[in-house]
N, C-alpha and C positions, 0 to 999 in steps of 0.2 A: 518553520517553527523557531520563535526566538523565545529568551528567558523573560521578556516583557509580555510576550501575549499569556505564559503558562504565570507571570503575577496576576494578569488579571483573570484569571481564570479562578484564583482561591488558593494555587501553591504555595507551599512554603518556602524557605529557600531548600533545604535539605530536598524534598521531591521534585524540585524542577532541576536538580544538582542529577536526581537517579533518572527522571527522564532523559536529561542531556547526555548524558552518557551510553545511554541505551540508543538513544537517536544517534549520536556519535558513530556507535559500533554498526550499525545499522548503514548508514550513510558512508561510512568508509569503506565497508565489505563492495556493498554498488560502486562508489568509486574506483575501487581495485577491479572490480570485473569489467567495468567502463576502461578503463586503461586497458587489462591486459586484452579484451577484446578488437580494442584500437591499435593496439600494437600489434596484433596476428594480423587484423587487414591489411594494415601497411605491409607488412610482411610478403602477405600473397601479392597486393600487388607489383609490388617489387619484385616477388619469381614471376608475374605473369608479363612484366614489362621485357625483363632481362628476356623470358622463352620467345616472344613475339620479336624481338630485335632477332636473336639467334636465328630463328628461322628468317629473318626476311635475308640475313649475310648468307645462309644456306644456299637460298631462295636464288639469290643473285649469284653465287657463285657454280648453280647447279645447272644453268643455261643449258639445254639442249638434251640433257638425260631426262627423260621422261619418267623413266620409274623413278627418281632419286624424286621429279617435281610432284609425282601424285603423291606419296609418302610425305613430304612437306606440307602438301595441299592437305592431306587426310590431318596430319599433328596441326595444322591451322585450325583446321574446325574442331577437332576436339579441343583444342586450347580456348576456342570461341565459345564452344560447349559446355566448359568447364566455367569460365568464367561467367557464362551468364546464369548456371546454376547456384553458383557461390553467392552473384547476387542477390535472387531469387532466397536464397536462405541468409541472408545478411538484411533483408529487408524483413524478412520472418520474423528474425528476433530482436529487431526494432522495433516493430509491431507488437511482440509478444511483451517487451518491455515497456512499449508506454499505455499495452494494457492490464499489465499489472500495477502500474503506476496510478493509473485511472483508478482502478477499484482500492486501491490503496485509500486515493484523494478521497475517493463517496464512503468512505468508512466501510467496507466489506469485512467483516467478521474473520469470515475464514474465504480469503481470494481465490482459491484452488477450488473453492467447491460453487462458488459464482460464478466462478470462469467454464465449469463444468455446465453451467444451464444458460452460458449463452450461445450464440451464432457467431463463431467468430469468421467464419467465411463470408457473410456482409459487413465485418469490419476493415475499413480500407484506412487511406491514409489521403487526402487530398490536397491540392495544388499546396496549399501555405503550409505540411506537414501535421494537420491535425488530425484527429481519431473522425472517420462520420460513421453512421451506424450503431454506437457505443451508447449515445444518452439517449435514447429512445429505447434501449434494450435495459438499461439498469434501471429508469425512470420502473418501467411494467414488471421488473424484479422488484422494487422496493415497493410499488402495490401488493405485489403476488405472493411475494416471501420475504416481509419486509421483518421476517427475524432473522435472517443473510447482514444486515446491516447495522453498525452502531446506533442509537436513539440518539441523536442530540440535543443535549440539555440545556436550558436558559443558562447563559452565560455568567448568572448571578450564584456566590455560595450562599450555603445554607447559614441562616443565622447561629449570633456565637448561643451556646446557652445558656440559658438564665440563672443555673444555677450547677453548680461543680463542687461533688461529691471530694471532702475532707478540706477544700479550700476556705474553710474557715469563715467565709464568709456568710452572713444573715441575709442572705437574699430570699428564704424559706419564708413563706408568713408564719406568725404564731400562731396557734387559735387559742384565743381566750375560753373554749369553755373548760369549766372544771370536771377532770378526771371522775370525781365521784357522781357527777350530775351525768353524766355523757352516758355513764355504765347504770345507771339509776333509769335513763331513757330508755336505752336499749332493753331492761329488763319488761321495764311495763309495752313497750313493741312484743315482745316474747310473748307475756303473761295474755294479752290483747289476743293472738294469734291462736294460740293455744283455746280459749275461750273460743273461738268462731269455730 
């Protein structure tokens, strides 16, 4: 979303100044979570680099004690264990993230309550990192309950109007008929009415 597509859209500058900023605050808040999320991963894996070295010097200097090597062996797998669960939940909220992003993109109303009527266990993520399972499911949501989603509108604003109350301007027609004839009409409408 740039300040040129919201001109052609009918903004003024004032409204695409309040969009931008809300887009802004928006867009920075994900930024900070994109960051400090990237920075815990690194994090872990940096402890799980340092715990797999530790153990393998253990490992090597434990030669011939077998209790000391099964203890080793046991903190291996769980260290194995740990890490391939962290994955497992580190690709979760990768997932979870670009499908909130998704229903963002299709104009979802309220995301949390779309996200509530789909399947998100046939939503995977394949070879080239994209969503599959996802547009076939909002496609059959915007038949089914297509008031879940924004209406999008012809691209064109409404016309200016033709005439603006105190602006002085004669854009009004006049009508030529006279005050006394108009009310003279009306009466014999009346009197006519009255009669039948």
């Amino acid at each position: 979303m740039n300040r040129d597509e919201l001109k052609e859209l009918g903004l003024n500058d004032e409204q695409i100044e309040a969009v931008m900023s809300s887009h802004g605050k928006t867009v920075n808040a994900t930024k900070e979570d994109l960051s400090s999320a990237q920075t815990e991963l690194e994090s872990y894996k940096t402890q799980l680099a340092e715990r797999d070295t530790q153990l393998e010097e253990l490992g090597n200097k434990s030669q011939g004690n077998e209790e000391l090597q099964s203890t080793i062996d046991a903190l291996k797998e769980a260290n194995n264990q740990a890490k391939t669960e962290h994955q497992k939940e580190l690709e979760k909220t990768k997932l979870n993230y670009e499908l909130d992003q998704s229903l963002i993109l299709n104009k979802a109303r309220n995301p949390k309550a779309v996200r509530a009527l789909l399947d998100t266990e046939t939503v995977k993520f394949d070879d080239e990192g994209k969503l599959i399972g996802l547009s076939e499911q909002l496609e059959s949501l915007k038949e089914t309950d297509s008031y879940l989603f924004a209406v999008e509108t012809g691209s064109t604003p409404p016309p200016p109007p033709s005439h603006v109350p105190g602006a002085g301007s004669k854009t009004n027609p006049r009508s030529d008929v006279d005050p006394k004839e108009a009310g003279r009409q009306k009466a014999l409408e009346r009197h006519k009415k009255e009669e039948d």
